[in-house]
MOPAC internal coordinates of N, CA, C and O (Angstrom, degrees):
PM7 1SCF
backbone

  N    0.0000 0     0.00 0     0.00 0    0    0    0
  C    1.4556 1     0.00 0     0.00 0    1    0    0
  C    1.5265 1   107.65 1     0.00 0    2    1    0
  O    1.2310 1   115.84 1   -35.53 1    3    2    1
  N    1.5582 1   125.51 1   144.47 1    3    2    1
  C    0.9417 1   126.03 1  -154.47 1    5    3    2
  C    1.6651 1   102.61 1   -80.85 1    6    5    3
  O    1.2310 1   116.00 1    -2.86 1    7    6    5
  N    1.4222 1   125.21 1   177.14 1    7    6    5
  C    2.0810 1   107.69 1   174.01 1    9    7    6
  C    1.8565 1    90.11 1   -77.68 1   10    9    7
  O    1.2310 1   121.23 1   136.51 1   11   10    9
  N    1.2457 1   115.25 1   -43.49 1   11   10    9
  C    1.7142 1    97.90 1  -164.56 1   13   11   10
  C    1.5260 1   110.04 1   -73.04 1   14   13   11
  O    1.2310 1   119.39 1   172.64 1   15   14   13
  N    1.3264 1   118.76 1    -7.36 1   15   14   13
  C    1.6085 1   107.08 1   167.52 1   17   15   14
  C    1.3507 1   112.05 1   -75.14 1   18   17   15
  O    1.2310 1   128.96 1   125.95 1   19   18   17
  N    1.4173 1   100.34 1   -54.05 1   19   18   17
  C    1.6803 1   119.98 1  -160.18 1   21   19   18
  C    2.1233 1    94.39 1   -59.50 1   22   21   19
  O    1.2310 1   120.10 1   126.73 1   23   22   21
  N    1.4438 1   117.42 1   -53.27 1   23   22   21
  C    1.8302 1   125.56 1   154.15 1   25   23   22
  C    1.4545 1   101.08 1   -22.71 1   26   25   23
  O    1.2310 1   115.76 1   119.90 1   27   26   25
  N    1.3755 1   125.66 1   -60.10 1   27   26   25
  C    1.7925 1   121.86 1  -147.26 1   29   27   26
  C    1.0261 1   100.24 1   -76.68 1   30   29   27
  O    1.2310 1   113.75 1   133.82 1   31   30   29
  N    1.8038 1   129.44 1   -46.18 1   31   30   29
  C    1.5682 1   140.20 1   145.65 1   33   31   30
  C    0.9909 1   122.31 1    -0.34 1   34   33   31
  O    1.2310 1   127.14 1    96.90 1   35   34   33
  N    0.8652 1   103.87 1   -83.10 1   35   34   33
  C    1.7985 1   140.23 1  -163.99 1   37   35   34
  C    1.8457 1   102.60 1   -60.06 1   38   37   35
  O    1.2310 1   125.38 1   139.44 1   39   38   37
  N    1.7925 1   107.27 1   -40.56 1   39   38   37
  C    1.6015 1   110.51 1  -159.71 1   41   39   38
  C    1.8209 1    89.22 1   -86.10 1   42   41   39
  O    1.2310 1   124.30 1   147.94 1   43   42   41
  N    1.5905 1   109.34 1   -32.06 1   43   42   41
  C    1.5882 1   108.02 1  -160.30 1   45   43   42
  C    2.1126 1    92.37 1   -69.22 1   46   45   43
  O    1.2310 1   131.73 1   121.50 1   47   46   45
  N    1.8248 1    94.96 1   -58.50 1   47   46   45
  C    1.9446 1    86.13 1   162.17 1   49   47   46
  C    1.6651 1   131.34 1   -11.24 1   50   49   47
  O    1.2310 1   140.15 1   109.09 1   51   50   49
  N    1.3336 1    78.52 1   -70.91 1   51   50   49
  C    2.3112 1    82.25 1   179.05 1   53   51   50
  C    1.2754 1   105.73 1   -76.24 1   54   53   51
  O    1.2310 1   108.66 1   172.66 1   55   54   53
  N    1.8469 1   138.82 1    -7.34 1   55   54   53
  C    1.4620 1   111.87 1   172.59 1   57   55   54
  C    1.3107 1    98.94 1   -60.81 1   58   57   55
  O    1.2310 1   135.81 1   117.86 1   59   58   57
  N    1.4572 1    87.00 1   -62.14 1   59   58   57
  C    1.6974 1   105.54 1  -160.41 1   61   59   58
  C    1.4043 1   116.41 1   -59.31 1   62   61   59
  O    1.2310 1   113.15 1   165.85 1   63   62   61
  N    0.8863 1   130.55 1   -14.15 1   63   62   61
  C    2.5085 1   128.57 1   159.71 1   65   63   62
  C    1.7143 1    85.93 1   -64.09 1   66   65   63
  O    1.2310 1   124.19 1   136.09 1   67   66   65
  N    1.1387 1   109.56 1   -43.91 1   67   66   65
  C    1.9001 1   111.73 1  -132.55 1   69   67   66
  C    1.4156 1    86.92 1   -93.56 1   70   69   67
  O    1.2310 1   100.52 1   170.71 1   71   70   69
  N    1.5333 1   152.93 1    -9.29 1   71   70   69
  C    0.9571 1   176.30 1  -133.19 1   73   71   70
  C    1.8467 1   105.22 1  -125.89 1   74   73   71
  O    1.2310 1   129.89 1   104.56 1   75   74   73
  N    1.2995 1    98.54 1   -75.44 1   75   74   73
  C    1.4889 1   125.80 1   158.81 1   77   75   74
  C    1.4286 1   128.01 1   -34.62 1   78   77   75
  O    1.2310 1   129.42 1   113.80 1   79   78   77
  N    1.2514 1    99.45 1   -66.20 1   79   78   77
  C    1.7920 1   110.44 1   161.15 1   81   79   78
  C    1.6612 1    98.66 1   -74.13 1   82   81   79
  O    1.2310 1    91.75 1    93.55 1   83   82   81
  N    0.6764 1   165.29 1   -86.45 1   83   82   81
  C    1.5573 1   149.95 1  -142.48 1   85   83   82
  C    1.3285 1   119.85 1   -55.96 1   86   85   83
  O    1.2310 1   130.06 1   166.53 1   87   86   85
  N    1.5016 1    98.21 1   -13.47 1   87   86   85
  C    1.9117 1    98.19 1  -168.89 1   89   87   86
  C    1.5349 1    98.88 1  -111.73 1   90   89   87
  O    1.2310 1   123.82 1   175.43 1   91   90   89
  N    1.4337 1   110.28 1    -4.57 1   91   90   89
  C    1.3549 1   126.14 1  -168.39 1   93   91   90
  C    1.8137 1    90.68 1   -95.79 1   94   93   91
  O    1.2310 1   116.73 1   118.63 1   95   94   93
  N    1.4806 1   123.82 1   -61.37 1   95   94   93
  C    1.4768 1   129.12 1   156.91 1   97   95   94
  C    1.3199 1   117.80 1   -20.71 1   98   97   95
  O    1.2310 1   115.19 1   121.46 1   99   98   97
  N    1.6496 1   126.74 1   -58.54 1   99   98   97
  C    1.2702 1   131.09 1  -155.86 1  101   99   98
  C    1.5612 1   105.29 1   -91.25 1  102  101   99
  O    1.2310 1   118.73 1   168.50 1  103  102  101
  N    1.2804 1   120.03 1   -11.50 1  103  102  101
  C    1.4963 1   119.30 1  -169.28 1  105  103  102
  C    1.5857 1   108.22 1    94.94 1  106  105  103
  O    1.2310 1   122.80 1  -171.70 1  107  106  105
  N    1.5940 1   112.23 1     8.30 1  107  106  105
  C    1.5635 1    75.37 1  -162.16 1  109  107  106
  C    1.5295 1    92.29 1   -93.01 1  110  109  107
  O    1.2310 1   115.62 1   161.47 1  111  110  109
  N    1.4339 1   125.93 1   -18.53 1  111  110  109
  C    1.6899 1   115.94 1   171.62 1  113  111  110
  C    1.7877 1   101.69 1  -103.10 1  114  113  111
  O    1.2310 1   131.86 1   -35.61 1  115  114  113
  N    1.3442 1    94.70 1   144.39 1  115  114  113
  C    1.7590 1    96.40 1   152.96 1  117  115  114
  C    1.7147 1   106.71 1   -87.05 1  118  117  115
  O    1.2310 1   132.33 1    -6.41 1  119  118  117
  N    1.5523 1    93.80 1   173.59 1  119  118  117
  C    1.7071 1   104.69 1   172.44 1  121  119  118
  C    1.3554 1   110.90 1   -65.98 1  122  121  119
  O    1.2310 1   116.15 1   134.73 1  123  122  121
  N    1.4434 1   124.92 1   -45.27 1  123  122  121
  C    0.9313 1   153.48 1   176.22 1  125  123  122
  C    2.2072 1   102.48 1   -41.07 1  126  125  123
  O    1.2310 1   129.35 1   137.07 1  127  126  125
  N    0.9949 1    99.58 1   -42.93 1  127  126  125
  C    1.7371 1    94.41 1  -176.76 1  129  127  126
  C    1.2971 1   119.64 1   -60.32 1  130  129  127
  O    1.2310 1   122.97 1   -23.95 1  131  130  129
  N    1.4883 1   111.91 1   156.05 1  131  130  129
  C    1.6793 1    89.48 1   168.96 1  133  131  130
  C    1.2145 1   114.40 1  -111.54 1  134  133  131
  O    1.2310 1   116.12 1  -139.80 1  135  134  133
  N    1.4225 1   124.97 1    40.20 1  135  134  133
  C    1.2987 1   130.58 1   159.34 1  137  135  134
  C    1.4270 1   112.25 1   -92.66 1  138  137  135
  O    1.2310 1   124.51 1   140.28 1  139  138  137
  N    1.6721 1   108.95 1   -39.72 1  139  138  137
  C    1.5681 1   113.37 1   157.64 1  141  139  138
  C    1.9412 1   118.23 1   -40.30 1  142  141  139
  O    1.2310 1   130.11 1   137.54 1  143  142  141
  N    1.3761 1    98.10 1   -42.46 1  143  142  141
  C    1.5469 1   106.22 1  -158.42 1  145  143  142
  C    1.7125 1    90.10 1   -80.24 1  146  145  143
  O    1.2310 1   117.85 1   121.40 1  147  146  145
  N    0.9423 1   121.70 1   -58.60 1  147  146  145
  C    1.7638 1   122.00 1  -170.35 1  149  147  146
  C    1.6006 1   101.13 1   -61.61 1  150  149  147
  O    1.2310 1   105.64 1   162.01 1  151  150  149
  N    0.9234 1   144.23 1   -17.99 1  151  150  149
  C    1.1985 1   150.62 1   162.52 1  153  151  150
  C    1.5662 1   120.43 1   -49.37 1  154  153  151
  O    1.2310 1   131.65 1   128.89 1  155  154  153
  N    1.5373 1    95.12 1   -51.11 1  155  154  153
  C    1.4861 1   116.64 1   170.54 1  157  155  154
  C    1.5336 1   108.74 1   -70.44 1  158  157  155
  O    1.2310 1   126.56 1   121.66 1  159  158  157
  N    1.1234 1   104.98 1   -58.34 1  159  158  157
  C    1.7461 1   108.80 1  -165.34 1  161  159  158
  C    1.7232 1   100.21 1   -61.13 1  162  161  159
  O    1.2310 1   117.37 1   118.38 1  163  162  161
  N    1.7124 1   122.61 1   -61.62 1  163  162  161
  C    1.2163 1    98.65 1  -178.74 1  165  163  162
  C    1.9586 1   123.59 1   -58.83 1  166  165  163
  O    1.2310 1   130.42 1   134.24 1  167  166  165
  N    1.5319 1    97.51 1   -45.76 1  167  166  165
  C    1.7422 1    77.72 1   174.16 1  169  167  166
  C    0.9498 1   111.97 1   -49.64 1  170  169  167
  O    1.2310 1   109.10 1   120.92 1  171  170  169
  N    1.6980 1   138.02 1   -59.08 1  171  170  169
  C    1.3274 1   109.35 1  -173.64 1  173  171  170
  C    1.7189 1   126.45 1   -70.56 1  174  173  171
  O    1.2310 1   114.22 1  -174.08 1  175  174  173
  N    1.0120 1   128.56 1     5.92 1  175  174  173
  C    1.4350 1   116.30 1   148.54 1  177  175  174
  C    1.5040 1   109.00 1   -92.41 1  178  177  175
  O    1.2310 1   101.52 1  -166.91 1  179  178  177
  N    1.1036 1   151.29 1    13.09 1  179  178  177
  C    1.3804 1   135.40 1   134.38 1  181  179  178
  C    1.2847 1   103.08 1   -56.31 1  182  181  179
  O    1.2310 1   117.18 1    99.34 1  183  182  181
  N    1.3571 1   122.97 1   -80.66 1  183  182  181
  C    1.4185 1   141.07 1  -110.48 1  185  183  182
  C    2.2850 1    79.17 1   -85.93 1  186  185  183
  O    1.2310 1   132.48 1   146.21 1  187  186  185
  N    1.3609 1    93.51 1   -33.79 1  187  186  185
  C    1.8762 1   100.36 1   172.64 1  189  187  186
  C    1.7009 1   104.71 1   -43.41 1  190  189  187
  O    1.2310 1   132.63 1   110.62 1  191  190  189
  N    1.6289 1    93.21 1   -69.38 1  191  190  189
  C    1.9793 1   105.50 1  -176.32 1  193  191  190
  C    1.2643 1    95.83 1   -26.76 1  194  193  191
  O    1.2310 1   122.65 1    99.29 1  195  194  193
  N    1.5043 1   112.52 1   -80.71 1  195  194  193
  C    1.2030 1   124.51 1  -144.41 1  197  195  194
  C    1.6577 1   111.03 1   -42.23 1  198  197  195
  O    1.2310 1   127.62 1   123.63 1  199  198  197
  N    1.6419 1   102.93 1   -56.37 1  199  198  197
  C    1.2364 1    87.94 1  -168.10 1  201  199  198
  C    1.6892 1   133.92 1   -95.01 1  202  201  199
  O    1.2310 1   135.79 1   177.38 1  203  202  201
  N    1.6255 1    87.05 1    -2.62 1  203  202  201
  C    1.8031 1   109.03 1   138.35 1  205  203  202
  C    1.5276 1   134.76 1   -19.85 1  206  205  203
  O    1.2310 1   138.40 1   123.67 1  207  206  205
  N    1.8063 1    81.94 1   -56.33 1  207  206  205
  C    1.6647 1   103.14 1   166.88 1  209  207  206
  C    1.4851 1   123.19 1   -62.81 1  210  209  207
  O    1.2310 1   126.11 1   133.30 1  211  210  209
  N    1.3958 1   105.86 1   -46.70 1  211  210  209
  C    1.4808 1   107.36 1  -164.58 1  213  211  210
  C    1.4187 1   108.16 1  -102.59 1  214  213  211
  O    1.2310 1   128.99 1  -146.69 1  215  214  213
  N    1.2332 1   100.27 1    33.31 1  215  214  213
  C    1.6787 1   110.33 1  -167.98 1  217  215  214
  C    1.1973 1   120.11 1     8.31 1  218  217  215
  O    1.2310 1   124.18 1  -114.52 1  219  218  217
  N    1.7200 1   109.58 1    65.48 1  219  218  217
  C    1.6576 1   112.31 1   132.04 1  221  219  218
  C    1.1903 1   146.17 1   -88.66 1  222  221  219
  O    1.2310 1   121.34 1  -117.69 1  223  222  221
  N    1.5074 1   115.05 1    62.31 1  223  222  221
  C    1.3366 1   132.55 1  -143.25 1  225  223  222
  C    1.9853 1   104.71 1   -55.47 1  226  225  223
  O    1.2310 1   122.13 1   159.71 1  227  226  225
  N    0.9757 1   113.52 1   -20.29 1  227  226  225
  C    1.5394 1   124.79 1   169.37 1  229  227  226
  C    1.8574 1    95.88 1   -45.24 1  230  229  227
  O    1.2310 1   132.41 1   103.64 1  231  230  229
  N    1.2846 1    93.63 1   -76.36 1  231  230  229
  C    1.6290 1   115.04 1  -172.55 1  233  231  230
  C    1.2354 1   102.99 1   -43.66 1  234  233  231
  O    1.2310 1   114.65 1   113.26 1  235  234  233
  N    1.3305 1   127.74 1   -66.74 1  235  234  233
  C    1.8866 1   132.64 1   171.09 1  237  235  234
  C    1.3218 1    93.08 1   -30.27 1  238  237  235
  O    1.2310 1   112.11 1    93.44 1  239  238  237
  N    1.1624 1   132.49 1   -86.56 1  239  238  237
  C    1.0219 1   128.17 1  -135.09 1  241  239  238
  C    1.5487 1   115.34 1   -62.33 1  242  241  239
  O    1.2310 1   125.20 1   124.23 1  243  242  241
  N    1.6984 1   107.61 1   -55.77 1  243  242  241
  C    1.6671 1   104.60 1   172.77 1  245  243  242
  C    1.7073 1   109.27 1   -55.11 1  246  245  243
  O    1.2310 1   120.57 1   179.53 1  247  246  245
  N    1.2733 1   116.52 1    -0.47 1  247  246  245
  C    1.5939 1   113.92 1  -170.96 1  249  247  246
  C    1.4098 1   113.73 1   -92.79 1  250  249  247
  O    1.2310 1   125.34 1   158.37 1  251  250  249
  N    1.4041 1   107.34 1   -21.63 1  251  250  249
  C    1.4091 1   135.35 1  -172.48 1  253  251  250
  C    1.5707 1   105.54 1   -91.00 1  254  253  251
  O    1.2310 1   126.60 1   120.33 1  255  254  253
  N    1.6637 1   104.91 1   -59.67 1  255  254  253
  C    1.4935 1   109.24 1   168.53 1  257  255  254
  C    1.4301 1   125.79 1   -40.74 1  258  257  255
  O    1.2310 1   123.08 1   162.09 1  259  258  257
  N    0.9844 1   111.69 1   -17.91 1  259  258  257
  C    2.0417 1   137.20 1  -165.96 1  261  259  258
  C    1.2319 1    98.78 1   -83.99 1  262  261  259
  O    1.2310 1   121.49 1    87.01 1  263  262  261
  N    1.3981 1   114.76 1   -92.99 1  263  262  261
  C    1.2492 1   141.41 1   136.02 1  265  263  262
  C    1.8807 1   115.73 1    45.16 1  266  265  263
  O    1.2310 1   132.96 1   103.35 1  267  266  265
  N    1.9502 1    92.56 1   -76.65 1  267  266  265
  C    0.9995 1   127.84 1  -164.19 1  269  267  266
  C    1.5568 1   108.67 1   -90.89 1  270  269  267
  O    1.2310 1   120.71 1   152.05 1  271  270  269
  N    1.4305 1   116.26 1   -27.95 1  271  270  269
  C    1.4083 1   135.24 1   167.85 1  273  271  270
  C    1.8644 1   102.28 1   -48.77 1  274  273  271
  O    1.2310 1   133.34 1   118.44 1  275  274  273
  N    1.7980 1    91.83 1   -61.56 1  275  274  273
  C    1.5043 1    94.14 1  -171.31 1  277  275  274
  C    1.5075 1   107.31 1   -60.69 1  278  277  275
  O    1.2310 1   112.22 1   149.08 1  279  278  277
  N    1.5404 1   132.29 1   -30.92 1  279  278  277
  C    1.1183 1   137.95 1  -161.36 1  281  279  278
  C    1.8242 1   106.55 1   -56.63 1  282  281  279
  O    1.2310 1   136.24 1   132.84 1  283  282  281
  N    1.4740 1    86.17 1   -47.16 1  283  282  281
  C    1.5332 1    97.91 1  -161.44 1  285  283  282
  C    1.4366 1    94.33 1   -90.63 1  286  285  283
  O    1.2310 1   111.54 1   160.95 1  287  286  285
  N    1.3101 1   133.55 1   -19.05 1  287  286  285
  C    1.8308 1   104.92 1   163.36 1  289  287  286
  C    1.5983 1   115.34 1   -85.91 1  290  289  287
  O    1.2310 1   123.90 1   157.57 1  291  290  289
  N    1.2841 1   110.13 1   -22.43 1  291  290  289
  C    1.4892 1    93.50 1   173.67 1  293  291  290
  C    1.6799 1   114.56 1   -71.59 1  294  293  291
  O    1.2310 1   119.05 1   144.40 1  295  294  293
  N    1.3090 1   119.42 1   -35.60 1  295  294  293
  C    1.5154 1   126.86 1   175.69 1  297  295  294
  C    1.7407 1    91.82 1   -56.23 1  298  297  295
  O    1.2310 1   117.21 1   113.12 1  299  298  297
  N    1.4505 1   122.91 1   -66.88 1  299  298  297
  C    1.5448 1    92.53 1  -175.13 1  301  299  298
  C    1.4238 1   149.88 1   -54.02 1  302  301  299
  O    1.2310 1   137.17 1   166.00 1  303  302  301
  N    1.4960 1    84.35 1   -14.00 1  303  302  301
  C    1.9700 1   113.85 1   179.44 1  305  303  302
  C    1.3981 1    94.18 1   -68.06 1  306  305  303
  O    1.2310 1   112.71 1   136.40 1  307  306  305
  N    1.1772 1   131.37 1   -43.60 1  307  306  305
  C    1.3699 1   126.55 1  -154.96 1  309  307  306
  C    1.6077 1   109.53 1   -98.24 1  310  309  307
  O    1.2310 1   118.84 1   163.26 1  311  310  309
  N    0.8716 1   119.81 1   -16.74 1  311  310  309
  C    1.4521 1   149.08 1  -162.60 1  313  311  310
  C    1.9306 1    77.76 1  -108.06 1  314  313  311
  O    1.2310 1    93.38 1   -81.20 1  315  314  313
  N    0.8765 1   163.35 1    98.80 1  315  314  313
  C    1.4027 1   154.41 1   150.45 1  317  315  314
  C    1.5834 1   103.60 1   152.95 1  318  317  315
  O    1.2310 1   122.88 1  -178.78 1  319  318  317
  N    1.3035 1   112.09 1     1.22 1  319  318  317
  C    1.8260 1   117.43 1  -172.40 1  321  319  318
  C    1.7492 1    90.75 1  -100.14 1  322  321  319
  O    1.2310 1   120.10 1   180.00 1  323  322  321

């Protein structure tokens, strides 16, 4: 992967957490949404790629751990409707 793809990844990753938490901060999402939750899951599979790439497997991993956090509360949200 090229550095300015694997960069665009990596920058769209931190909108979208930082996106997530801010709208999650202001009231305008609960935890509970699953726009909150996909928020999480795709940044953290960016912010995963990225550092996949540059093998900081530390970084993958808590990125993945995240990731998978959001996976399994949005699956229970939906799983409980």
């Amino acid at each position: 992967m090229s550095k300015f793809i694997s960069t665009s990844i990596g920058w769209l990753g931190v909108v979208l957490c930082t996106l997530g938490y801010l709208l999650l901060s202001l009231k305008v999402l609960k935890a509970e949404s699953w726009l909150f939750q996909m928020l999480n899951i795709l940044g953290g599979l960016c912010l995963a790629a990225t550092a996949v790439n540059s093998q900081d497997l530390p970084n993958a991993a808590a990125n993945v751990l995240w990731m998978f956090i959001g996976m399994y509360a949005l699956g229970r949200q939906l799983r409980n409707r």
